[in-house]
C-alpha positions in Angstrom: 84.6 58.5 -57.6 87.0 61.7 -57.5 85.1 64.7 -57.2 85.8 67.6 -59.8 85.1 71.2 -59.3 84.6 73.4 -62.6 86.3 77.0 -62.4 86.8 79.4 -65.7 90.5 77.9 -66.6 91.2 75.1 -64.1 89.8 72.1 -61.9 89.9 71.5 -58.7 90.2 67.3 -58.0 89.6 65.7 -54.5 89.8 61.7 -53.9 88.3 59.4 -51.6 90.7 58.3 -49.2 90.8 54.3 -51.0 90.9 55.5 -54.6 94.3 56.2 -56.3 94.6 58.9 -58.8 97.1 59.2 -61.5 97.4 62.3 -63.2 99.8 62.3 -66.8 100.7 65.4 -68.5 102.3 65.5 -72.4 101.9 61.5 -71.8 104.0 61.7 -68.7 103.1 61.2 -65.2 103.6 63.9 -63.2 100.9 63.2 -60.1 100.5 60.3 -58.0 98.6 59.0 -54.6 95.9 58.2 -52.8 93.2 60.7 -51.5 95.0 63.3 -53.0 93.5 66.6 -54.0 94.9 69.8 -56.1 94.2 72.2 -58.6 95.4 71.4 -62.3 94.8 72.6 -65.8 92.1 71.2 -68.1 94.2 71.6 -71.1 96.6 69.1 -71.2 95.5 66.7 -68.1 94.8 63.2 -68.5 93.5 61.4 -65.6 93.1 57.7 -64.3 91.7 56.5 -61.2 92.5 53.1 -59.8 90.1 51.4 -56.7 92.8 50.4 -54.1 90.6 49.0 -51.9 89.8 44.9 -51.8 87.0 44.1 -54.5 84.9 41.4 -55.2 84.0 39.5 -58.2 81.1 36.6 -58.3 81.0 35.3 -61.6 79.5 31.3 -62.8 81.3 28.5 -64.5 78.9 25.6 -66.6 81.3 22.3 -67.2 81.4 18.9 -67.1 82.4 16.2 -64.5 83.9 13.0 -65.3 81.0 11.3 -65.8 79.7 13.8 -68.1 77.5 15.4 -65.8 76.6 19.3 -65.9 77.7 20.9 -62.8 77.5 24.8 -62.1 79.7 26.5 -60.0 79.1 29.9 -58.4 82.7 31.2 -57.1 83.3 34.7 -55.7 87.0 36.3 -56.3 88.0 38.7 -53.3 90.9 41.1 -55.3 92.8 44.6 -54.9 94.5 46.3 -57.2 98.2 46.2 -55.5 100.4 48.0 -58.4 98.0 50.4 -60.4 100.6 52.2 -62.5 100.6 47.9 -63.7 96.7 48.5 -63.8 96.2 51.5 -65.9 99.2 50.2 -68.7 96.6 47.4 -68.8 93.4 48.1 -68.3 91.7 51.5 -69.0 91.2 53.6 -65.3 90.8 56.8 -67.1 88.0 59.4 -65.5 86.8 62.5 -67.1 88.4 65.8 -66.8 84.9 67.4 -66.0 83.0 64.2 -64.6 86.0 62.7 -62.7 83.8 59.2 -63.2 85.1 56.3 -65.7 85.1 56.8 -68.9 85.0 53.2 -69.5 84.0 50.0 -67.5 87.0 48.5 -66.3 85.9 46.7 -62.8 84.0 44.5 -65.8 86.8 44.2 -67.0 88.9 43.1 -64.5 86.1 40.7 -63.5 85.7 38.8 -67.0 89.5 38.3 -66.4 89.0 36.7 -63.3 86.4 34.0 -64.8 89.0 33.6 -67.9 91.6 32.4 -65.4 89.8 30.6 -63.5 88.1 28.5 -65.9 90.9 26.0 -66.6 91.8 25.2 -63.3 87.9 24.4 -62.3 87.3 22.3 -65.5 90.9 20.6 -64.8 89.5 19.8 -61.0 85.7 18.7 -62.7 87.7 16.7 -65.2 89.1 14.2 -62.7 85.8 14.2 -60.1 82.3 12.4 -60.5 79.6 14.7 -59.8 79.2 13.2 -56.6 82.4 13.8 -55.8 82.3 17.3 -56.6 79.1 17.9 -54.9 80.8 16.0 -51.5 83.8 17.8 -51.0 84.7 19.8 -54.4 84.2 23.0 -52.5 86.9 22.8 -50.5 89.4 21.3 -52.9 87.7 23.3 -55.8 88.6 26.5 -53.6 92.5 25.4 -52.6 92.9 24.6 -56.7 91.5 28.1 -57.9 93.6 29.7 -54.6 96.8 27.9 -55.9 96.3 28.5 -59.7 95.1 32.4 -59.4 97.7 33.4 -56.9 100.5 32.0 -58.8 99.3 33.1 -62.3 101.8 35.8 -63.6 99.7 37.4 -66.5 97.3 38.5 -63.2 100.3 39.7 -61.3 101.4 41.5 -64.4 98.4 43.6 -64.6 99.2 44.7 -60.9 96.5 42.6 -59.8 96.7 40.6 -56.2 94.5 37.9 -54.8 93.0 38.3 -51.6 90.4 35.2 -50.9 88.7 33.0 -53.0 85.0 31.5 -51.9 83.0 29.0 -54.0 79.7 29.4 -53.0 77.3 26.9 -55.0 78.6 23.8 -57.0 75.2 22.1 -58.7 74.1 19.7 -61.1 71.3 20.5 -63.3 67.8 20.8 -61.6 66.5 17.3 -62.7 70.1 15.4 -61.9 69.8 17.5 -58.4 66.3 16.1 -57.6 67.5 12.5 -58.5 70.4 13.0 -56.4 68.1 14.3 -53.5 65.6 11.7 -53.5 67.7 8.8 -51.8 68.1 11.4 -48.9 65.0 13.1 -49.5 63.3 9.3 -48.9 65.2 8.8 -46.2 64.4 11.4 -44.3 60.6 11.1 -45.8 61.2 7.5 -44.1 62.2 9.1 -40.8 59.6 11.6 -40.5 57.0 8.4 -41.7 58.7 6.5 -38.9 58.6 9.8 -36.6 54.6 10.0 -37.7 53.6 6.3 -37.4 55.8 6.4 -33.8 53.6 9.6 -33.2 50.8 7.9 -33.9 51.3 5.0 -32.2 52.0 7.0 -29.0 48.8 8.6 -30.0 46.9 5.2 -29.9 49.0 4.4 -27.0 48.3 7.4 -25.1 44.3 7.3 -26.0 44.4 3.5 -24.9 46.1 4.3 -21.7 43.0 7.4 -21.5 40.6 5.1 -22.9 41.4 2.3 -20.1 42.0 5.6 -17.3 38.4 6.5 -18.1 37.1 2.9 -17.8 39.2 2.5 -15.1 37.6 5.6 -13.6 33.9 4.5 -14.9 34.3 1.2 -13.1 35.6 2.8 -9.7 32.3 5.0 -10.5 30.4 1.9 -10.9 31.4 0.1 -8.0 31.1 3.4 -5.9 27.7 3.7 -7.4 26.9 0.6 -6.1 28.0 0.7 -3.1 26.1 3.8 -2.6 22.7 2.2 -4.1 23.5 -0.9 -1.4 24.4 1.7 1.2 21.1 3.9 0.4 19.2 0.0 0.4 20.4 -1.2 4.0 19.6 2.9 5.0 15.9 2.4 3.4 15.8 -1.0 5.1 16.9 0.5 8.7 15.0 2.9 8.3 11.8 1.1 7.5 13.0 -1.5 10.0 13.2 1.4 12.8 10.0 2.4 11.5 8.3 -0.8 11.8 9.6 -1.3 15.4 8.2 1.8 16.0 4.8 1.3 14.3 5.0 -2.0 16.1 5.7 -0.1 19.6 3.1 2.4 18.8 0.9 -0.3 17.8 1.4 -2.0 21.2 1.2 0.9 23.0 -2.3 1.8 21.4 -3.1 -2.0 21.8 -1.9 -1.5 25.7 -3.5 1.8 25.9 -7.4 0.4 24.2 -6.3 -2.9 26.6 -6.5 -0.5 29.1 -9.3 1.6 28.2 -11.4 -1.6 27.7 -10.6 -2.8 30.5 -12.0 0.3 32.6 -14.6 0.4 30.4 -15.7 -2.9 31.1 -15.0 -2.8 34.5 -17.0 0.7 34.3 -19.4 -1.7 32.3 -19.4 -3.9 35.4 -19.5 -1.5 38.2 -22.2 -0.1 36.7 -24.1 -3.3 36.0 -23.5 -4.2 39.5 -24.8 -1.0 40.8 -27.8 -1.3 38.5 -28.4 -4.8 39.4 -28.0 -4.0 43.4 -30.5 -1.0 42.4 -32.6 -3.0 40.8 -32.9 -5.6 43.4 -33.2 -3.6 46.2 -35.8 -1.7 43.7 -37.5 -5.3 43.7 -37.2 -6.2 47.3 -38.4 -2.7 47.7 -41.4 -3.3 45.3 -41.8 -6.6 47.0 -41.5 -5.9 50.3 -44.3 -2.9 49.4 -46.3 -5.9 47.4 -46.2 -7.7 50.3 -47.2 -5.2 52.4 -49.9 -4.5 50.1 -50.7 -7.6 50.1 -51.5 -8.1 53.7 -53.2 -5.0 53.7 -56.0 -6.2 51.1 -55.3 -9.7 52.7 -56.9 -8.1 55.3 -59.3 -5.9 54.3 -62.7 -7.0 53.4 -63.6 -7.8 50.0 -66.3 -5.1 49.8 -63.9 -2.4 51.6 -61.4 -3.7 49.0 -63.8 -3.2 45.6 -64.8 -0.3 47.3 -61.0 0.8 47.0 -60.3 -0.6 43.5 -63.4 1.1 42.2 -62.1 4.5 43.9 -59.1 3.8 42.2 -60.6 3.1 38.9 -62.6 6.1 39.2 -59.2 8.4 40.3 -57.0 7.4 37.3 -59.4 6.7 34.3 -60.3 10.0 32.7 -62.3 9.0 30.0 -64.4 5.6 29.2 -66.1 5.1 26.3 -68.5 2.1 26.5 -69.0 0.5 29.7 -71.3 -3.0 29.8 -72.0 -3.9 32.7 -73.6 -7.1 32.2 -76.9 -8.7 34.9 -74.7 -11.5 36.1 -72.1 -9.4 36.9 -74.1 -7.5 38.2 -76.1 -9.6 40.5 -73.4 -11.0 41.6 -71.4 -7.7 42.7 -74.8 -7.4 44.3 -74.7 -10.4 46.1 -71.3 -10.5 47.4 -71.9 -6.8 48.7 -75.3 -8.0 50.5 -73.6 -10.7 51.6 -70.8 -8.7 53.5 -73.9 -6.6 55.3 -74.5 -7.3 58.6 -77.9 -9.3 59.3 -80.4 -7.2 61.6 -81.8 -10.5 63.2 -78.5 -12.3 63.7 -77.6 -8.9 65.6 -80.5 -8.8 67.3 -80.4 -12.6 68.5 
């Protein structure tokens, strides 16, 4: 807004650079332009102050289609104010002397003027369109209508109004006719993302098959490797207990080979030995019988009284000790006897 500085008997008014500023005097005008600034008297000023840059307007229009059908439609009116000496005969710009803001609302103004003319060439358009229609390609054609109608309308040229743009934003039905108008398309694409989910899944399935099968795949090659492994470890164990058998076997023969051989000096020891014994011992006996038989002669030869003479020395030089002794008369005489016997006779010698 224009800004107004207070002094004891006049005003000082500055505008912004897109805002237009009439100033009337006595009911004349007798200052005019944009961004202006000057000093003036309070007394008898009036002042207006018209918005030259481009405005917008959003207002909402509720009507029927042609098949009866509520439809709501949001449009937004791009505008500028292109004659405002038009503007202010028609619409109240008018800012306070002290203030410099508007004394009045008139972008309001200007705005419920904009819905007024537009509302006949929107329900015209919604008149000869199904809602269906309008919803599939009303904007466009609901846009060129309101463009063609507004910009030629001469009451809003008359009030020094200009179009710039038109822009319909939102054409609807009401919410319960919009949800049974979404639902085909709404199932449909719940049907693709079902179709989507139960493709996903089955690529799921397909995928944990093809992992179930990988792993079974994997557990069989485990398998197989395991048993190769258990057979591998079986014909080691069996080499090895065969290598340990030949071994055993080898060491057995060896040990056999090696007692063979002990025995065998043993018992030729055995025999050696009992040959040297048995050579001892018979020439021990054809010692002892050679001395016997020396012996032999020798008592052959001796008398029998030198002989019992002998034996009785004997006896007398190895027994120690005799307990009874009987010596019994026969024995006796005839001991006696055989030693008279041996005597030598006195006579015989004699003779």
């Amino acid at each position: 807004m224009a800004t107004i500085t207070r002094y004891p008997f006049l005003r000082h008014l500055r505008a912004e650079p897109n805002q237009f500023v009439l100033h009337f005097t006595a009911g004349k005008l007798s200052r005019s332009g944009v961004g202006i600034a000057y000093w003036f008297s309070p007394l008898s000023a009036a002042l207006a102050q018209v918005p030259v840059e481009d405005i917008s307007t959003t207002f909402v229009l509720n009507e029927r289609s042609r098949d009866y059908q509520a439809v709501k439609l949001q449009c937004t009116v791009i505008y500028r104010v292109a004659d405002p000496a038009k503007a202010v005969s028609r619409i109240n710009f008018s800012i306070g002397i002290d203030t410099g803001t508007w004394s009045e609302r008139p972008l309001e103004a200007i705005a419920t003027l904009w819905m007024q003319r537009a509302l006949t060439p929107t329900r015209n358009y919604l008149a000869g369109a199904t809602l269906e229609e309008a919803l599939r390609e009303g904007s466009e054609k609901m846009r060129s209508a309101l463009w063609h109608a507004l910009g030629q309308d001469a009451e809003i040229a008359a009030m020094g109004l200009a179009l710039v743009g038109v822009v319909i934003d939102q054409i609807s039905p009401l919410a319960e006719v919009e949800k049974a108008l979404q639902t085909p398309t709404r199932e449909a694409i719940q049907g693709k993302a079902d179709e989507a989910t139960f493709q996903r899944r089955a690529q799921a399935v397909e995928k944990e098959r093809a992992i179930k099968e990988n792993e079974l795949a994997t557990e069989l090659e485990l398998e197989r490797k395991q048993e190769q492994l258990i057979k591998q470890r079986g014909d080691n164990a069996l080499t090895q207990v065969r290598h340990n058998a030949a071994a055993e076997h080898a060491k057995v023969i060896a040990e056999s080979e090696r007692l063979g051989l002990i025995s065998a000096a043993n018992a030729k020891r055995t025999t050696l030995d009992a040959e040297a014994q048995a050579t001892a011992q018979r020439s021990l006996a054809a010692a002892r019988l050679e001395e016997d038989q020396a012996r032999h002669n020798i008592w052959k030869a001796t008398p029998s009284q030198a002989a019992l003479g002998l034996v009785m020395a004997r006896f007398a030089e190895n027994i120690h000790s005799v307990g009874n002794v009987n010596i019994t008369p026969d024995l006796l005489a005839q001991n006696f006897q055989n030693w008279l016997g041996q005597l030598p006779n006195p006579d015989a010698a004699g003779k």
